[in-house]
C-alpha positions in Angstrom: 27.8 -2.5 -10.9 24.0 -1.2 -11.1 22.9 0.8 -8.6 19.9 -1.2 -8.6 18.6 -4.5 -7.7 20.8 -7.3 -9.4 19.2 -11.0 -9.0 20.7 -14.5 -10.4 19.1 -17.6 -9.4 19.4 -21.5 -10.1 16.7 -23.6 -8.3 16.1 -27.3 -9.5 13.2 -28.8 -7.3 12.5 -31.3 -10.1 9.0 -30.9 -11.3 10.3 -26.6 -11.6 13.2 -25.4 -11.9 13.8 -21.8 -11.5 16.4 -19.8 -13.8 16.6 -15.7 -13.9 18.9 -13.4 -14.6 17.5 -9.7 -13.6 18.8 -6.3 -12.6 15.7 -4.3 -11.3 16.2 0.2 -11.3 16.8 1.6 -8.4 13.5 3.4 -8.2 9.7 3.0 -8.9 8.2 -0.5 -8.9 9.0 -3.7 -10.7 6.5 -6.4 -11.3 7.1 -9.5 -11.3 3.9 -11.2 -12.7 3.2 -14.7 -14.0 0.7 -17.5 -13.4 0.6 -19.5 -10.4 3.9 -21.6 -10.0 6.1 -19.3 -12.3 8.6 -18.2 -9.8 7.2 -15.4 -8.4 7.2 -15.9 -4.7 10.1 -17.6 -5.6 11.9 -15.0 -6.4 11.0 -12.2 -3.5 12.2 -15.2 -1.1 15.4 -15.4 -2.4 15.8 -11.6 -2.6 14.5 -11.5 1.2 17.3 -14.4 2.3 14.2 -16.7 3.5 15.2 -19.0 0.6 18.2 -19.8 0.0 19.3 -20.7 -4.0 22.5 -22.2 -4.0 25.6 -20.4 -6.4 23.0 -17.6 -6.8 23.6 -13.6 -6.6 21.8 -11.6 -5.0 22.6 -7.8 -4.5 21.3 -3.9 -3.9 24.0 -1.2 -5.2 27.4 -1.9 -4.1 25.7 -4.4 -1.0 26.2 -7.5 -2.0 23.1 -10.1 -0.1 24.5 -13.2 -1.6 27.2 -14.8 -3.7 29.7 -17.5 -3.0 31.8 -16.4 0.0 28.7 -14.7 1.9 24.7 -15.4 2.3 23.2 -12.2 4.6 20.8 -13.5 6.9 16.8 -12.1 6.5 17.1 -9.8 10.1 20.6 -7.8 7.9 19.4 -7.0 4.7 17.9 -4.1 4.8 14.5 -4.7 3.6 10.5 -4.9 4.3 8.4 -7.4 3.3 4.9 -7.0 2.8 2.7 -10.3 2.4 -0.9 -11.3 1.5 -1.9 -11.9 4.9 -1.0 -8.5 7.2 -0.1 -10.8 9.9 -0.4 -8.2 12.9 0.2 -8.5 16.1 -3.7 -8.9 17.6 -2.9 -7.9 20.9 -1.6 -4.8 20.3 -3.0 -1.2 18.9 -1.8 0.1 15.4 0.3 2.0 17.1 2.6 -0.7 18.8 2.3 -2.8 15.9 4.3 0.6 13.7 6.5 0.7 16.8 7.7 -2.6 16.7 9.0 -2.0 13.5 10.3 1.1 14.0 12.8 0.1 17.4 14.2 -2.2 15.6 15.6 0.5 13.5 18.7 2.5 15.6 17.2 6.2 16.3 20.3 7.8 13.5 19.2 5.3 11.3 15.4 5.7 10.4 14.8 6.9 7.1 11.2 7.0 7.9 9.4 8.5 11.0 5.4 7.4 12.3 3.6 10.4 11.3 4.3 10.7 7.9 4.4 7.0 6.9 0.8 7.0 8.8 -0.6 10.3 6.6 1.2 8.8 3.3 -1.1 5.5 4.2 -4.0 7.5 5.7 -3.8 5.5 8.9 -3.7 8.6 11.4 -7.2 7.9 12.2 -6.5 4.1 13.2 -3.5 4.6 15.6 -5.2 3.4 18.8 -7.5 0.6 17.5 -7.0 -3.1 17.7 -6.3 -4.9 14.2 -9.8 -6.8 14.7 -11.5 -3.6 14.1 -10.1 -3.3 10.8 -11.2 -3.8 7.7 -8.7 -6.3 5.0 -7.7 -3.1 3.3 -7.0 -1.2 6.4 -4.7 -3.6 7.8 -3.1 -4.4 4.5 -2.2 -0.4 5.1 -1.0 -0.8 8.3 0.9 -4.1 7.2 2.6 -1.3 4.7 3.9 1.3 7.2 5.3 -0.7 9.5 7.3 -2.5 6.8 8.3 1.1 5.7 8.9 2.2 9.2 11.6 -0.7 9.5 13.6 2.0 7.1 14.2 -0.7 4.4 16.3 0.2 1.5 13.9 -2.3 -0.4 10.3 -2.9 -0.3 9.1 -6.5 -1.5 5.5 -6.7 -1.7 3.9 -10.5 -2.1 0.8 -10.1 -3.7 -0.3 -7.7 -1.0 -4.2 -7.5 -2.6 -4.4 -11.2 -3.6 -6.9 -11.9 0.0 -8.9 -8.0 -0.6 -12.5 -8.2 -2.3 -12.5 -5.8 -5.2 -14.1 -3.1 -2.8 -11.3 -3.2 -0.9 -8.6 -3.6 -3.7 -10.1 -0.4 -4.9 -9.7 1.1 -1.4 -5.9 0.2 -0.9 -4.8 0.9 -5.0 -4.6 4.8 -4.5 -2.5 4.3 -1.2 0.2 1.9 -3.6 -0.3 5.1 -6.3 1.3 7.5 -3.6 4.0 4.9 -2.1 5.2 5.0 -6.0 4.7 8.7 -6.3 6.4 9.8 -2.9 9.2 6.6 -2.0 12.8 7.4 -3.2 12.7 3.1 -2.3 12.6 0.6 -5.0 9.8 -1.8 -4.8 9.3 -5.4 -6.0 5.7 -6.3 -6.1 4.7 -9.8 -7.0 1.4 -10.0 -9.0 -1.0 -12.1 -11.1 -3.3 -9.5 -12.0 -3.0 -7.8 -15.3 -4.9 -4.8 -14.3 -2.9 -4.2 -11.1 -0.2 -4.3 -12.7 -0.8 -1.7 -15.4 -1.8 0.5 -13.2 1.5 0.1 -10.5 4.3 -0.2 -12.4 7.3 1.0 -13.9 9.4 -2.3 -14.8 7.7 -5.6 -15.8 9.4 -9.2 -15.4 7.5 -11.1 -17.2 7.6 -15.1 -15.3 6.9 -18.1 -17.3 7.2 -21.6 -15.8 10.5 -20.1 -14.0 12.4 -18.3 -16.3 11.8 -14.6 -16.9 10.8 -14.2 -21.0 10.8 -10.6 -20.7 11.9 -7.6 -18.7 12.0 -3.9 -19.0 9.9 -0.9 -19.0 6.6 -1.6 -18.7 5.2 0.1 -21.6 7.8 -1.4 -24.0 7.3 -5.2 -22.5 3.3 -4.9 -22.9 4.1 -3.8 -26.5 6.1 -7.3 -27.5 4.5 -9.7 -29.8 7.0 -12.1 -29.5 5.8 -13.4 -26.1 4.6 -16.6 -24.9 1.2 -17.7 -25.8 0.6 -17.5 -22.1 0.7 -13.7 -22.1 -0.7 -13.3 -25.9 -4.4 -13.9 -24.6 -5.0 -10.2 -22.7 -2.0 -8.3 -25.2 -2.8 -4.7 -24.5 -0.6 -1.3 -23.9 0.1 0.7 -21.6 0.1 4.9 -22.5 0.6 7.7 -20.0 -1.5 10.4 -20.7 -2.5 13.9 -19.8 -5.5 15.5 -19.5 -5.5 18.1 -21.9 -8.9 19.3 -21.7 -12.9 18.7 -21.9 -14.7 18.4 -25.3 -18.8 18.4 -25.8 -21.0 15.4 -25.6 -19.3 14.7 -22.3 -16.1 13.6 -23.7 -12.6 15.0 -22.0 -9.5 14.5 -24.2 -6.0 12.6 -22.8 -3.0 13.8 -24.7 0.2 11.4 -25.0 3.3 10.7 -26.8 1.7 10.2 -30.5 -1.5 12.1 -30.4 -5.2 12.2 -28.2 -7.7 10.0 -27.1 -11.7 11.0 -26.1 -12.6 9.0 -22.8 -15.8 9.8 -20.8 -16.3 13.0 -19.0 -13.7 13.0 -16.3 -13.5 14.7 -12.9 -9.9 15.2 -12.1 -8.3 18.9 -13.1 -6.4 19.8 -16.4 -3.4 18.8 -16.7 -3.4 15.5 -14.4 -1.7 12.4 -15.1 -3.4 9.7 -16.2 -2.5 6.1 -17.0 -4.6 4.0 -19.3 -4.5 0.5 -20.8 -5.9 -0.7 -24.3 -6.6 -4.0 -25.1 -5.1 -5.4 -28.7 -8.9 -6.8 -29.1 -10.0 -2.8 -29.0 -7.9 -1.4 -32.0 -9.2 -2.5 -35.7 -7.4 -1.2 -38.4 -8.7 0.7 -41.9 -6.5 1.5 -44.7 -7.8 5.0 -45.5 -9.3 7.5 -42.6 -12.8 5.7 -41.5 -15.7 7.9 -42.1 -19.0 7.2 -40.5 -17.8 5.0 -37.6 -19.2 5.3 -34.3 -15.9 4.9 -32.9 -14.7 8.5 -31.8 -11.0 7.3 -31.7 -9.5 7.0 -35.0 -5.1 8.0 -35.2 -3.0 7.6 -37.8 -0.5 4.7 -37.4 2.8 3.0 -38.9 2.6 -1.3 -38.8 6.0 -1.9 -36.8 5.7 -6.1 -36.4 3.3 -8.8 -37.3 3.1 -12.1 -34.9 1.0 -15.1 -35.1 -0.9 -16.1 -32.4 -2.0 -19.1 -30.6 -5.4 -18.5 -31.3 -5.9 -20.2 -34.8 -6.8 -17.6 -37.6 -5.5 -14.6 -35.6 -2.4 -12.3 -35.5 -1.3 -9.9 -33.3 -0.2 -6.2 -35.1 2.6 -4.2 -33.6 1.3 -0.3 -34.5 3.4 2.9 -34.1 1.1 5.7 -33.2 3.6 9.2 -32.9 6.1 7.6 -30.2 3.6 5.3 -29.0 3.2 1.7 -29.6 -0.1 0.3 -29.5 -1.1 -3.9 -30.5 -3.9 -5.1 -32.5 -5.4 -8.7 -32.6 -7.1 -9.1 -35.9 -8.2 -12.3 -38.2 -5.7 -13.9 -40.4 -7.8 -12.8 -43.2 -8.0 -9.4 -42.0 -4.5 -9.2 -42.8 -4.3 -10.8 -45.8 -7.1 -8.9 -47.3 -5.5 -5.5 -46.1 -2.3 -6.6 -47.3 -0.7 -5.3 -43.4 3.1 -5.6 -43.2 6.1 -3.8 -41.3 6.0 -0.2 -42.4 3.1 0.1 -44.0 1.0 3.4 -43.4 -2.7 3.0 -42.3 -5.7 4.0 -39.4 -6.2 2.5 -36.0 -9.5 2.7 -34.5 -9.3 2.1 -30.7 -13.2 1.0 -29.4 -12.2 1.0 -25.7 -9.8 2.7 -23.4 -9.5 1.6 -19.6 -8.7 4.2 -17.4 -6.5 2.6 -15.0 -5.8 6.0 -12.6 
């Protein structure tokens, strides 16, 4: 049995019917990401107990939530559910509101106490102010810690950024960074944005019209071409990076798992951690090293898979780059004119890398 998170669901509601099979690690954070009616919420509600799939599975290490003899009610699964809305009590300070999930947790059997959930959140500051003197994000914060201070063995988050203007999305994103960083919790965070997700997570689910298409690591997933034409339009990888050092002309240098990359001047010390994303529609490819290019970022690279897309004259290039794999959307004739095919040697040039941390 996986000591993670193991969930099988049936649904048939006619127009959707909802059929996954999916076992979730133990730690860091799985997506779950789709368009709009793909399954998501779906999903977390079934894993919370506040929908109920019939014949389905449902279980956290050796504690099973649901099968065929048993079905766990919400209040005894051990869980915290975070949703778009905070949804705090208006009447009451910050601090009540963390207490109220806290005493509901039996002194011997919190896992997490007020002051550090509050610092991890950066909340100290808020503990005696009303929610209608926050801002989205800071309530969204506080929405956080007093789902963590319920000592859940499981976090589900529903969208939790989905009502934030982008101001405030940028506010709360860091604060998610260190609940990844610092939680020994698994979380299960339902999203539709690409870029959120890149940056967040570990595992991908991959949701299309309700059955999952792909799921694993997140880096491997992105890489795919054989995905739907839903997810083909915004194909991109993930790397993880580190930053090895700064060059002239403003330029710092990311190391990774295949070679290095020259971003933009950037702040944070030697040897951080960085995550960036790159589009397939950034990376060209050239037969013999380019010379006189004005693009700075040019790696030697072994042609893994070609894929159609459902863009008419395009394909999508599955590149190896060191241990790295990296996509490419070029023409149909690009292709056929460069003769590309599965282990052929050749030069990527990547014109844009999004630094997503």
């Amino acid at each position: 049995m996986t000591d993670g998170l193991r969930v099988r669901l049936r649904l048939d509601r006619g127009a959707f019917q909802l059929d996954v099979d999916l076992d979730l690690p133990q730690r860091g954070i799985s997506a779950l990401f789709g368009h709009s009616g793909s399954g998501k919420t779906t999903i977390l509600r079934a894993i919370a107990g506040l929908e109920r799939a019939p014949g389905g599975y449902v279980a956290l290490g050796s504690e099973v939530w649901q099968d065929d003899a048993r079905f766990v009610p919400v209040h005894a699964r051990a869980l915290g559910y975070v949703f778009q809305e905070a949804s705090l009590f208006p009447h009451l300070s910050v601090r009540a509101n963390l207490d109220f999930g806290r005493k509901r947790v039996p002194a011997q059997a919190r896992r997490f106490a007020l002051e550090p959930v509050a610092a991890l959140l950066g909340i100290e500051g808020l503990l005696d102010r009303r929610p209608d003197g926050l801002s989205g994000g800071e309530r969204q914060r506080v929405a956080i810690a007093r789902a963590l201070l319920a000592s859940p063995r499981l976090l589900l988050m529903d969208e939790p950024l989905a009502a934030l203007d982008l101001r405030r999305k940028q506010e709360i994103l860091p604060y998610l960074e260190r609940l990844h960083e610092e939680l020994a919790i698994p979380i299960v965070y339902v999203s539709h944005a690409p870029d959120e997700v890149a940056r967040l997570a570990d595992h991908l689910v991959l949701l299309d019209d309700g059955k999952a298409v792909a799921s694993g690591p997140l880096t491997d997933t992105l890489a795919r071409v054989d995905l739907p034409p839903a997810f083909a339009d915004d194909a991109g990888v993930v790397l993880e990076t580190t930053l090895a050092g700064h060059e002239e002309d403003a330029l710092s240098r990311l190391e990774f798992a295949g070679g290095a990359l020259l971003v933009g001047r950037r702040r944070e010390a030697v040897g951080t951690h960085l995550r960036c994303r790159i589009h397939a529609r950034d990376v060209s490819l050239a037969l013999e090293r380019p010379h006189g290019s004005s693009i700075v970022n040019r790696l030697p690279a072994v042609v893994t898979a070609v894929a159609a897309t459902d863009t008419p004259g395009h394909v999508l290039v599955q590149l190896r780059i060191g241990e790295s794999p990296v996509l490419a959307r070029i023409t149909a004739r690009s292709r056929r004119e460069l003769g590309i095919a599965p282990g052929q040697q050749l030069w990527a040039q990547i014109k844009g890398v999004a630094l997503l941390t």
